[in-house]
N, C-alpha and C positions, 0 to 999 in steps of 0.2 A: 570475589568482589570485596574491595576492602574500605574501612572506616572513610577514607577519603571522598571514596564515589557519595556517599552519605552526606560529607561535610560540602561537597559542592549543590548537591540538589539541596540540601537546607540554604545553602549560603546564596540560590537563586531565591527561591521563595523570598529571604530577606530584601534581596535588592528591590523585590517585586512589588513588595508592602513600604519600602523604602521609597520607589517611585511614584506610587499612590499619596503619599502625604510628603513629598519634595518632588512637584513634576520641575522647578527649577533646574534638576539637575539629567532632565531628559536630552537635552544636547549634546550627553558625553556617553547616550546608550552604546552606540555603537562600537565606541572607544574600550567601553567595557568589557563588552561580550569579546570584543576580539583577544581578551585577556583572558576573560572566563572560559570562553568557549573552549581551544584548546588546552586549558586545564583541565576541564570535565573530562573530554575525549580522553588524555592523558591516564585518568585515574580508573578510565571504563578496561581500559587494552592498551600500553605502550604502541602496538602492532596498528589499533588505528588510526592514530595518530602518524603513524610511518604512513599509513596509507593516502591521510589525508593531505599531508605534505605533499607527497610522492603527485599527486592528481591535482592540487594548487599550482606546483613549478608547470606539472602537462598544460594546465591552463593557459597558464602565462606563455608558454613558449609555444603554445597556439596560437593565440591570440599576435604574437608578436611575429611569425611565420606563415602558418598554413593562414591565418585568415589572409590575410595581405596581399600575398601572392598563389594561393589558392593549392599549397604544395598536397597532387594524390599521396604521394611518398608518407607526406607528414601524419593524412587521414588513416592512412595504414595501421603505421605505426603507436596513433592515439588508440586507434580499435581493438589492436593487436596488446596493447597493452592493459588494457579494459580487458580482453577475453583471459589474460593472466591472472588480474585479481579476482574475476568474476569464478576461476578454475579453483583458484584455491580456497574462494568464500566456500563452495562444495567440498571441496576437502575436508576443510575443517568440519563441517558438518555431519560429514560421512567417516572419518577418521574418530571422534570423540577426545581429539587433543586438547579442548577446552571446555572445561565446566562453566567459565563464563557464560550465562544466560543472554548477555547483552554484543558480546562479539557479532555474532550471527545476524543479528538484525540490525545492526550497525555497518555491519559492513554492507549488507544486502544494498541501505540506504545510501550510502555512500558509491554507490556502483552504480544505481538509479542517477544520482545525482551528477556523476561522472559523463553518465551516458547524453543528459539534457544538455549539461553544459558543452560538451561539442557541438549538438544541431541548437542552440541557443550562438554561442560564436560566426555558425554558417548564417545565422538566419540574421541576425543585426550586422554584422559586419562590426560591431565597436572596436575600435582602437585605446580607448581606454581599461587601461587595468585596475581597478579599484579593489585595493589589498583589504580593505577592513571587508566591504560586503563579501569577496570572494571567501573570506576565513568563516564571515558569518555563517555564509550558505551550505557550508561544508559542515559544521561543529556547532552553530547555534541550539542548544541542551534541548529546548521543547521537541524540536524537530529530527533528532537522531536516531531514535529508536523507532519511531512507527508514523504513521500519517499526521495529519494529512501534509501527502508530497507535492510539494511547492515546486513551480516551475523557475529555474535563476531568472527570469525575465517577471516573475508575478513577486516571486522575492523579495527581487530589487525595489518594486514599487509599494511594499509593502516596508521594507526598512526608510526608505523614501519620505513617507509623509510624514507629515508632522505629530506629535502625542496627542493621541484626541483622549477624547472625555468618555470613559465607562461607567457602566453602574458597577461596583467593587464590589456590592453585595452577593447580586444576581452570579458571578463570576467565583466568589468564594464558593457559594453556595455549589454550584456546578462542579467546581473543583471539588468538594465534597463530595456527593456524590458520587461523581466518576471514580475516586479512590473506593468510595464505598461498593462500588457495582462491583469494580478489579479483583479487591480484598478478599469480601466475605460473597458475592454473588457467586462472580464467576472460579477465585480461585479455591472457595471453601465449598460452596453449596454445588454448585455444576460439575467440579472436575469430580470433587468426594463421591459425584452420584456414578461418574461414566466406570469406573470401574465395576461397580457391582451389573450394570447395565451389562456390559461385556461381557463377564461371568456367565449372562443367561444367553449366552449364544444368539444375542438379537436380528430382527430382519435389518437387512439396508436401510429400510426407510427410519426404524425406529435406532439405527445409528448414523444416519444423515441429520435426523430431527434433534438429536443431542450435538452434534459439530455443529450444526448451524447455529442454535442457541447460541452454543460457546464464542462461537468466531463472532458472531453478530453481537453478542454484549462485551467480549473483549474488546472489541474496536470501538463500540458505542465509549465504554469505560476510559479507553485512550484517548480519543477525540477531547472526552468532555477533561478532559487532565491539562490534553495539550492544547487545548483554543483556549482555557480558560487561564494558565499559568501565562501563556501570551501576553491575551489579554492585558491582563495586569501589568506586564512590562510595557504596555501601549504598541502593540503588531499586532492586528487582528487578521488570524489566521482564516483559510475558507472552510465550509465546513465538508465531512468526510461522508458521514451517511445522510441519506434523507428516506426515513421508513423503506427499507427494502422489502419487508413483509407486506407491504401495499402493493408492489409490482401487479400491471395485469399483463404485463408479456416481458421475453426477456430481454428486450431491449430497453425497456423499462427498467427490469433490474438494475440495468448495468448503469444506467442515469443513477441510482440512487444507491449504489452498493460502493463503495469504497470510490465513492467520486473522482479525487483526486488521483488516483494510482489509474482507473479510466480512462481521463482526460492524458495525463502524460501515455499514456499507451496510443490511443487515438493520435498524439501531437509530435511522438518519438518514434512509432513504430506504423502504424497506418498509413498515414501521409506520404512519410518517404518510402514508404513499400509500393504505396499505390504508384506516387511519383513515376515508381520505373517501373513498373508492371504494368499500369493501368485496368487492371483486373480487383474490385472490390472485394469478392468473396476472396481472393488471395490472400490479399491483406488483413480479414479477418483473421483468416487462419493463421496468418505472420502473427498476429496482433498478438490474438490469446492462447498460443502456443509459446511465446514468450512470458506470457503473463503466468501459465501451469511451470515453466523452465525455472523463471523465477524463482517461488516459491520452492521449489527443489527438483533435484535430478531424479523421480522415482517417478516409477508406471502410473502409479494412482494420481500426480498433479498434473502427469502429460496428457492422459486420459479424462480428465477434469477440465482442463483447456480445449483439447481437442471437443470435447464432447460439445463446450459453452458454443464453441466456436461453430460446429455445427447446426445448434441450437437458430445462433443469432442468423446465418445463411439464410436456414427452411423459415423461418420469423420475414426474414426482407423479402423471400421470395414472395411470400405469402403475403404481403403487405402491399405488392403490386397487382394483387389480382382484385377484379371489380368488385366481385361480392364482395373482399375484405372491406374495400372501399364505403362500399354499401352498410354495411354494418357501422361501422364507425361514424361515420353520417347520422344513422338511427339511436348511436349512443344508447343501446340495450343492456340494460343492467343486467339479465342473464349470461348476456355475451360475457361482458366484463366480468362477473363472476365464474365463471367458464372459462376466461383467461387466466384468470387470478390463480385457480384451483390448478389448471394444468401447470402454470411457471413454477408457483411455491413446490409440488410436487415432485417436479423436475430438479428444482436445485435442491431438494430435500435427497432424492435419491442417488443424485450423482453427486454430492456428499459420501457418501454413506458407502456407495461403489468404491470411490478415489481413495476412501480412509482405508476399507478393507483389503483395498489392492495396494495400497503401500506396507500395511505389515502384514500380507499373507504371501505363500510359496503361489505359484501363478496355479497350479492343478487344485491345491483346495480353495482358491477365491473362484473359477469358474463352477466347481460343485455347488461353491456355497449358493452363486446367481445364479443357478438353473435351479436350485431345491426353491430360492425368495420369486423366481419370477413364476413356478408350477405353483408355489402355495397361494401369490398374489393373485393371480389370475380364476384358480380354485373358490378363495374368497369371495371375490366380485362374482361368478356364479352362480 
């Protein structure tokens, strides 16, 4: 990563602070970014900038074809060419050709993005091609690297309204912070601890309980960076988490755990699964076995999906029966604590499973889970 990637995140902040005390010149945000933006992209990876081009023209030459006349041919070939970059965003990953920190997740998002803007084209039908927002949506700097992922249709409506009025303070302040959580929480105090943690050959649960921490305040940390740098530019982004250590079941969790990547999962992947199947629990399974694919090609994320995906099934089935009913009705604080302790647990230890089974040989991660589940079961004894 070079000086450059530096001088563009400083040179956003500016405009940001710059918009705050001249909103006069809010009429020309758009004009802006669509100048910024692919310079950021530019100075992250040359290569995603090729990418992002490469999936602007597929746009456009959707929009102007398949939506119109409805060509299967064209849908093929849009998919087919998504399943291309989405091949090589794993390559790279799994190859080590780039020390880029920022490639990977950049592209992830950009592949996310690709994917909505097709069932976003099926779904409005627009014949309009609007080059500024489509650049925005692609390369807009807050929203590249991590959540929360914005739908082209909630986007739109968000670049759309007019500059409203923030408290600047509130929104520094947060910015602050989140930098602060990223910096020294998570990348000083948390990662500095998981190694020694590791060292003592820990159970599942006590290395699920450390990845969750992580992931849960690395994403808190992002959120409050990217709603709040928004912000300031006048786009008020939605938000990402809503306390997921509150969950009292897992569908609960999944309300409040990465919201946004949820909702496009449910909107991209459920719907039209369900669409032609008409089978729910299918579609779960479609849902969050993309959602583990995502994150990467390795047994511990497929396993991680798979598992959620299970999880949420035995949860609806279980939701349909009378005594659950019954319960819920009675709003028993036992119950609810009783939920609470089985979901946390659950996502603590299939954590913990997924982590050890991505970096271990498959014969010592099943020793390892038959010695943690003989000692767990031991314990509660």
């Amino acid at each position: 990563m070079n000086y450059d990637f530096y001088f563009y995140i400083g040179l956003y902040f500016l405009f940001s602070v710059f918009l705050s005390v001249a909103p006069g010149i809010t009429f020309y945000r758009k004009y802006i970014f669509f100048v910024i933006g692919p310079l950021f992209v530019y100075t992250v990876s040359p290569i995603l900038l090729c990418v992002v081009i490469l999936f602007i023209v597929a746009n456009w030459f959707g929009l102007n074809h398949s939506v119109q006349s409805n060509s299967k041919k064209y849908s093929f070939g849009l998919l087919l060419l998504f399943l291309v970059i989405f091949l090589v965003l794993r390559f790279y990953e799994t190859s080590g050709l780039t020390k880029n920190i920022f490639v990977l997740p950049g592209l992830s998002f950009i592949c996310f993005k690709f994917i909505e803007s097709y069932f976003f084209m099926l779904r409005t039908k627009q014949k309009r091609f609007d080059v500024l927002e489509w650049v925005m949506f692609y390369t807009y700097p807050p929203l590249f690297f991590a959540g929360p992922l914005i739908t082209r249709k909630a986007f739109a409506d968000i670049v759309t309204q007019p500059y409203p009025q923030y408290d600047y303070t509130l929104n520094f302040l947060r910015l602050g912070f989140g930098i602060f959580l990223k910096v020294i929480v998570v990348d000083q105090l948390l990662k500095g601890l998981w190694q020694p943690v590791l060292g003592k050959d820990p159970s599942y649960f006590m290395l699920g309980l450390m990845a969750y921490m992580i992931a849960y305040l690395d994403l808190k940390a992002y959120a409050d960076i990217v709603i709040s740098l928004s912000s300031l530019t006048g786009y008020k982004l939605p938000e990402n988490l809503n306390s997921p250590w509150k969950a009292t079941n897992i569908s609960d969790f999944w309300g409040r755990w990465h919201i946004t990547v949820s909702n496009w999962c449910t909107q991209n992947v459920y719907y039209p699964f369900f669409g032609k199947t008409k089978k729910p629990y299918l579609s779960i399974l479609a849902s969050m076995s993309f959602m583990g694919l995502w994150h990467g090609f390795r047994a511990g994320w497929i396993f991680w999906g798979l598992s959620h995906a299970i999880a949420l099934i035995i949860y609806s089935e279980y939701s349909k029966r009378s005594f659950s009913r019954s319960l819920k009705r009675k709003n028993n604080f036992s119950v609810k604590m009783l939920g609470w302790a089985v979901t946390q647990i659950f996502i603590i230890f299939i954590y913990g499973i997924s982590w050890s089974l991505n970096s271990m040989s498959s014969d010592r991660f099943l020793r390892n889970l038959i010695a943690s589940l003989f000692t767990n079961i031991k314990n509660v004894i």
